[in-house]
N, C-alpha and C positions, 0 to 999 in steps of 0.2 A: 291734178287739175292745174292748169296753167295759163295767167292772160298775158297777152305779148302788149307788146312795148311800140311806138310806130316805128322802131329804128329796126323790128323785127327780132327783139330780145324777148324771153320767156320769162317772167321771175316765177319762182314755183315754192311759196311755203312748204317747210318741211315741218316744225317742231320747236318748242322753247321749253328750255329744260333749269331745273335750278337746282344750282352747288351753295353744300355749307361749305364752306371753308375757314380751316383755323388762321385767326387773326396775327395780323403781323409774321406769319411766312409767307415765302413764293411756293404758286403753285404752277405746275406748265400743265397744259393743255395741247394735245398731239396734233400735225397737221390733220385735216379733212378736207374733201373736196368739194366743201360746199362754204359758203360766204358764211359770214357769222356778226351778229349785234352782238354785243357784252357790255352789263350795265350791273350796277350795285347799285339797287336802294336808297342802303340806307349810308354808307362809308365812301371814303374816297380811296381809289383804288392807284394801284403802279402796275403799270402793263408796257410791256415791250414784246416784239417780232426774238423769238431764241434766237435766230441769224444773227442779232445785230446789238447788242448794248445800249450801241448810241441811241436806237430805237424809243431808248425809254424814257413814256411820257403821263403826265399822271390825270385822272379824271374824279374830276369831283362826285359827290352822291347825285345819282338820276342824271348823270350822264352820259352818249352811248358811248362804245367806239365798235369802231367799223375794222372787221378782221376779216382781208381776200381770203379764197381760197386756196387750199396748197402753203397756209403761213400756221406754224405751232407759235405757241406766246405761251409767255409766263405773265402772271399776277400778282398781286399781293395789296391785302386788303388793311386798309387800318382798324385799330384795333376798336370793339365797340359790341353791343349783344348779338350774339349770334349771327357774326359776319356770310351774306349771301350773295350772290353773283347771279344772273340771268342768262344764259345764254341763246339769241334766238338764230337756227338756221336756214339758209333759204339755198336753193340752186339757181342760176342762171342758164338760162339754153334759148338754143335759137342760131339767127346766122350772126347776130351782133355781140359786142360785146359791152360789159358794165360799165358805162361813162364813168370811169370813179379815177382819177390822175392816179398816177404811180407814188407813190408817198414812201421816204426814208422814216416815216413814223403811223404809229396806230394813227388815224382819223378822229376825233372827238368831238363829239356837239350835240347840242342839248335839244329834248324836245318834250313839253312838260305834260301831254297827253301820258306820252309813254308807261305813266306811276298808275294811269286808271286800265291802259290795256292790258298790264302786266298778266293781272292774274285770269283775264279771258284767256290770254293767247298759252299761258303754261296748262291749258286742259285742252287744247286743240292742237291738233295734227293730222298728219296726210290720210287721216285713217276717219278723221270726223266726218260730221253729216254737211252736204253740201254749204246749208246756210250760214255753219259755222265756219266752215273754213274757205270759202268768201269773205267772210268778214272778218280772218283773217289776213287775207288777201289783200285786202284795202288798207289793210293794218300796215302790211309788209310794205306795200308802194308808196304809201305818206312817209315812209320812215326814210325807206332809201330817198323817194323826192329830199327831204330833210338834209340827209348825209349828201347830197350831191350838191345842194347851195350852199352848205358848211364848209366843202372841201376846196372852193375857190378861195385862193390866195386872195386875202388883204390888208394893206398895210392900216397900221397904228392910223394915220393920215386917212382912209379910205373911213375906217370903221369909226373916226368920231369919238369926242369925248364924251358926249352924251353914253354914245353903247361902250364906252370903258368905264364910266360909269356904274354902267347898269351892269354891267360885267364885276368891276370892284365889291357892288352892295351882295351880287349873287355870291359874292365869293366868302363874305362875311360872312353868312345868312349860315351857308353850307360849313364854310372849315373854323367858326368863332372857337371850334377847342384848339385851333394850332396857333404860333406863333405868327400876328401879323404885326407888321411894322407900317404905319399908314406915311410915316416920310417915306418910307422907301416905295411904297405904294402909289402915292403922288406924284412923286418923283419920274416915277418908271409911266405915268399917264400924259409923258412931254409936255404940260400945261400949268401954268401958273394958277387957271382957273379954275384948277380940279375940285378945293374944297368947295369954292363957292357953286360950282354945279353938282356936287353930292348934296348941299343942302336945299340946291331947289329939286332933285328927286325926290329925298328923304324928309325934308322938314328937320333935319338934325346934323350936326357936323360928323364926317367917317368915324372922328372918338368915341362921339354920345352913340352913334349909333351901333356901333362895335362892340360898347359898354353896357347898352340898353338892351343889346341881341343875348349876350353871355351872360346875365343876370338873370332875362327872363327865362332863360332854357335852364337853368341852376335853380330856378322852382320847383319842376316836376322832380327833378333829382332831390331835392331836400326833403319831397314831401313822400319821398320812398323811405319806409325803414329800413331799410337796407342800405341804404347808404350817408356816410358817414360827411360831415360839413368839407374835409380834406379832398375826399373823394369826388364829389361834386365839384368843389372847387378845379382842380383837376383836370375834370371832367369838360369843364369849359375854358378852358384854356389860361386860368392861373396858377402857377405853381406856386404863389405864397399866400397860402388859405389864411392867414393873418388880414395880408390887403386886400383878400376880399372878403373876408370879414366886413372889415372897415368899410368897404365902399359898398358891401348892400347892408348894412346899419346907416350909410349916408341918405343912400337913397330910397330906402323903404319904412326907417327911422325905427327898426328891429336887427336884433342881430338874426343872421341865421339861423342856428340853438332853437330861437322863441320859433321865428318861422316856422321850422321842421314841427314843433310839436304842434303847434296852432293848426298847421296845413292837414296832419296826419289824423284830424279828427274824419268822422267815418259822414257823408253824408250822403241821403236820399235824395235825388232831387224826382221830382213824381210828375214833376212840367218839364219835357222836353227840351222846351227854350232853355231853361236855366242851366244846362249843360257846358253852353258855351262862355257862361259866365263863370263858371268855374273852372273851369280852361283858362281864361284868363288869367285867375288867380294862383292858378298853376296844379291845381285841384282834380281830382279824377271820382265822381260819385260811388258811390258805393253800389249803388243802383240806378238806374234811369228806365222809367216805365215809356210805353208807346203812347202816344195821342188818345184822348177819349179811354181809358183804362177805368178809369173810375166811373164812366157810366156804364161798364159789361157786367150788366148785375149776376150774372150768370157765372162770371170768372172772380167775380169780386174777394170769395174768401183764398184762392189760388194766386190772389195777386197780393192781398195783405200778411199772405204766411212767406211770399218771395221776401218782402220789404221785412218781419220777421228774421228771418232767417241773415240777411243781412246785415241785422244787429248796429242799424243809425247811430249817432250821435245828433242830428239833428233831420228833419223831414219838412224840405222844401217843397212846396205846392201851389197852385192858383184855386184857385176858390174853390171850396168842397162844399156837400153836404153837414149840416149839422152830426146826422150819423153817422159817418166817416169821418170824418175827422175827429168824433169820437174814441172813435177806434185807432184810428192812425195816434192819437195823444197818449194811448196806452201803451208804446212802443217806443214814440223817443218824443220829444218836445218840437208842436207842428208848428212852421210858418207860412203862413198861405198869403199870397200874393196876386191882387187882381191886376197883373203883370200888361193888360188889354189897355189899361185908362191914365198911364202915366208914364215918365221917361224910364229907356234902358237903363240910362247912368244913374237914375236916382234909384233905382233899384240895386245896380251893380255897387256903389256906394252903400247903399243898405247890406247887402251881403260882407262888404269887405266887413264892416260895424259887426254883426251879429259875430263869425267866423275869429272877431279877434284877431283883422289883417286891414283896418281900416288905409295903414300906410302904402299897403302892395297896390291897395285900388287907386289912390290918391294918385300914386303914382304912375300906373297904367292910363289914368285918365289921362294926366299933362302929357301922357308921351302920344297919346292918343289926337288928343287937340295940338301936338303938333303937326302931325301928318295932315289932318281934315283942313288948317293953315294952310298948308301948305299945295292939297288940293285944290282950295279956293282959290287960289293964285292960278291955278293953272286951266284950271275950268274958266276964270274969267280970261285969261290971254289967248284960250281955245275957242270959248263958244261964244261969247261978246253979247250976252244973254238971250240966246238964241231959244227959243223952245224947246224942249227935249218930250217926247212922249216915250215913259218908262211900259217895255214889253217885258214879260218872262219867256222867258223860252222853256217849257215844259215839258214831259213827255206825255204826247198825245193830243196839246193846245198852245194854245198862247196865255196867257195871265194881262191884263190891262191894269197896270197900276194907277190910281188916282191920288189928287193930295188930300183926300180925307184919310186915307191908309196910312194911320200914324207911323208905322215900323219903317216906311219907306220915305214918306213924306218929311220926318221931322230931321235925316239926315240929308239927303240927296236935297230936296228945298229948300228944308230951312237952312241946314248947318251947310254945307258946301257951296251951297247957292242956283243950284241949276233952275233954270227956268220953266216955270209950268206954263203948259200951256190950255189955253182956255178951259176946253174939255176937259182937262183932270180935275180942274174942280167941283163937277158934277160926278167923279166918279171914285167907288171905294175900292170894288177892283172888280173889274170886268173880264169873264173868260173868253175867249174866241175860239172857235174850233179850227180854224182857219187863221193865214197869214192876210189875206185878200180882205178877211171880217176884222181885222185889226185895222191893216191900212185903209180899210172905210172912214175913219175916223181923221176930225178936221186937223191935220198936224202931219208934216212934211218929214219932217228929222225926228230919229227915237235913239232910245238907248236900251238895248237888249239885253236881260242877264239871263244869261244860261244857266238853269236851277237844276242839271244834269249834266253826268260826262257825253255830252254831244259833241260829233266830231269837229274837226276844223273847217274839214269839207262841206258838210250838214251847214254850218254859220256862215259860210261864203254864200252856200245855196238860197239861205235866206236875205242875204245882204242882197246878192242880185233879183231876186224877188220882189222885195220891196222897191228898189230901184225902178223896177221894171211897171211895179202897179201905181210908183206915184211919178213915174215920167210926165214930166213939163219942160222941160230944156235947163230947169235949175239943179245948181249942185244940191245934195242932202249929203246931211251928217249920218253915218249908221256906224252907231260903236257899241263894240261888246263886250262886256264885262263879264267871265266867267266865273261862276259859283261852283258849280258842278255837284251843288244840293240847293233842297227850297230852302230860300231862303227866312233866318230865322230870327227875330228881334233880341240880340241878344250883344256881348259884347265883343266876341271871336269873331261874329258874321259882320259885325259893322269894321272892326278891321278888315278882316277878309277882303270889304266891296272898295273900302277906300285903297286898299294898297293895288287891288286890281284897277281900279279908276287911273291912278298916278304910272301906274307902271306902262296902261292902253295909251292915256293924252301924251308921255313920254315916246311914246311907239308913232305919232302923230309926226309926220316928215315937216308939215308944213301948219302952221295954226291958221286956224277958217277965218 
């Protein structure tokens, strides 16, 4: 199956395949006559053309690159769990040929769908059922579109410090276990104003931020038994587990040691929400039940012999029955939580206190109030308190949020500052089946979160849409903030929206 192109090109998904590969050797891959995407996950990979040496160029995790066909290449992965590679391949046919420049090197460029299609497109191939491999299809031509705006030449001067920037903090994000040097980082961004526009993205200077990245990721590692304080250290990019000792005893006001044991305690969490609160803390449940579990009376003893058999150290919940939580207090020591009537922080704060990590929270909050800082500055130089009417983008509806809906209201209004308009204060949250039954309502500008992996295409659809149903000759604001789940009152998800808010109004060419 094959859709053409207007230039009269065919692109024709073939298949995406995935290699383990052992860590820190090259591996080649033979030519084929077919085009080829290659992406790694979760590591940063080194890929060159075998022709050519010079060729070689290196791509951080969840970035592609783009291999012609008729070209073999070697790789090589850095080292990390169960290093894996993507290969996805496509043919070109027709009278045209692949608009894609001649390149003395692989192609690389980033496209952050690509982590949710992954695992659709590795069970589809030429051999699927139509509607799958369509939607493949559409897969294949977003991507090449992607690599084809990627591949145009721009200079340092073209691209801005703002997106070297935004480029510098992705880079932190993805390599904080290798060696960065932020002078020379600076330096190499020809501008004297580099720090000070990293701290109006970030809310923090490249150091804090660099510091603050490789700390928090040296959580999950500490709160593994299997790994050792050295090793983690390591693992995040300091080789003298001594100073960083020291500097998360600074900023957490525990040593590590204490961490790892405090972290390694086993817990339940029985409220869904509270998952991402311990994510935060660097934490991983022992168990986590689905929505509504404790009223399927019917599964009831199948769900308390799972939480059983998981053997708690503690059992986190929202408000139970007298005889359940009965029962649940016979297993590990219950905290119930009517998580509906009061702040996330004071809760997440609560957690840090019980857990015996009051300082990890302390800490995650100020790093936290400074990015939401640091939003408010940018929301006010954007929107100049302009209304905003908050939509979900759902599957199947729209979601209408109002400012009685505390989970939504007490960040986005209160804390960042956006402006409600009229109607959300009559409303707790209203669904729509319809875009049309949404923009019925009196408010011109919205702000959309997409509470699923919905395409890029799909949100343009919508943006014109709306445009189209609140035509009056004025501009409207339509900005989208991806989730790509519903969203959850918790403290993972109120980073999640703020880092996505700074990163869209930064995407923002020109302020309203």
């Amino acid at each position: 199956m094959e859709i053409a192109t207007g230039s009269g090109l065919a692109l024709q998904y073939v298949h995406t395949r995935e290699l383990a590969l052992p860590p820190d050797e090259e591996h080649r891959e033979p030519a084929e006559p077919l085009h080829r995407f290659v992406m790694s996950p979760q590591q940063s990979m080194r890929i060159r053309f075998e022709r050519d040496r010079a060729s070689d160029t290196t791509a951080n995790a969840g970035e592609l690159v783009y291999i012609p066909a008729g070209e073999s290449f070697v790789m090589k992965l850095s080292g990390g769990m169960e290093p894996k590679t993507a290969l996805l391949s496509f043919r070109a046919n027709g009278d045209g040929e692949l608009p894609l420049p001649a390149s003395a090197r692989p192609i690389v460029f980033r496209m952050p769908q690509i982590r949710h299609w992954l695992a659709e497109l590795l069970c589809i191939d030429e051999g699927s059922e139509a509607a799958d491999y369509y939607r493949a299809q559409a897969h294949l031509y977003a991507i090449v579109s992607t690599c084809l705006r990627a591949s145009k030449p721009e200079s340092k001067q073209e691209l801005g410090l703002a997106e070297f920037v935004l480029h510098a903090r992705r880079r932190m994000q993805e390599q904080f276990d290798l060696s960065l040097e932020i002078e020379a980082l600076a330096k190499s961004s020809g501008s004297s104003r580099f720090y000070r526009v990293f701290r109006e993205h970030t809310g923090l200077s490249p150091h804090q931020f660099l510091t603050a990245t490789r700390l928090r990721a040296s959580l999950k590692l500490l709160a593994d038994p299997g790994v050792t304080v050295t090793e983690a250290a390591h693992s995040v990019g300091y080789s003298d587990e001594f100073y960083f000792s020291r500097l998360f005893k600074k900023r957490s006001g525990m040593a590590p040691t204490e961490y790892a044991v405090k972290a390694r305690a086993r817990v339940a969490a029985l409220c869904g929400v509270f998952s991402g609160d311990l994510e935060a803390l660097g934490m991983t449940p022992c168990i986590s039940l689905k929505r509504g579990w404790d009223l399927d009376a019917k599964r009831r003893e199948s769900y308390l012999r799972e939480i059983r058999l998981a053997n708690p150290d503690y059992i986190l919940a929202g408000p139970l029955s007298e005889s359940l939580e009965a029962e649940l207090s016979s297993i590990a020591p219950v905290h119930t939580y009517n998580w509906h009537q009061y702040s996330w922080k004071k809760r997440f704060a609560q957690f840090g206190e019980l857990l015996g990590l009051p300082g990890i929270a302390e800490r995650w909050l100020a790093d936290f109030e400074s990015k939401s800082a640091n939003a408010r500055r940018l929301i006010r130089m954007n929107f100049n308190d302009v209304p905003l009417l908050i939509v979900g983008v759902r599957e199947g509806n729209f979601r209408i949020y109002g400012s009685q809906v505390r989970k939504l209201a007490d960040l986005l209004y209160d804390e960042l500052g956006l402006q409600a308009p009229p109607i959300a204060a009559d409303i707790g949250f209203m669904d729509a089946a319809s875009l049309r039954e949404a923009a019925s309502l009196d408010n011109e500008h919205v702000l959309f979160l997409v509470e699923y992996p919905a395409s890029e295409r799909y949100c343009r659809q919508i943006e014109e849409e709306w445009r189209r149903l609140k035509a009056d000759g004025k501009p409207k604001i339509c900005l989208f903030i991806r989730l790509d789940e519903p969203f959850n009152y918790n403290a993972a998800m109120h980073e999640a929206l703020v880092d996505q808010i700074v990163y869209r109004l930064h995407a923002i060419r020109e302020p309203v």
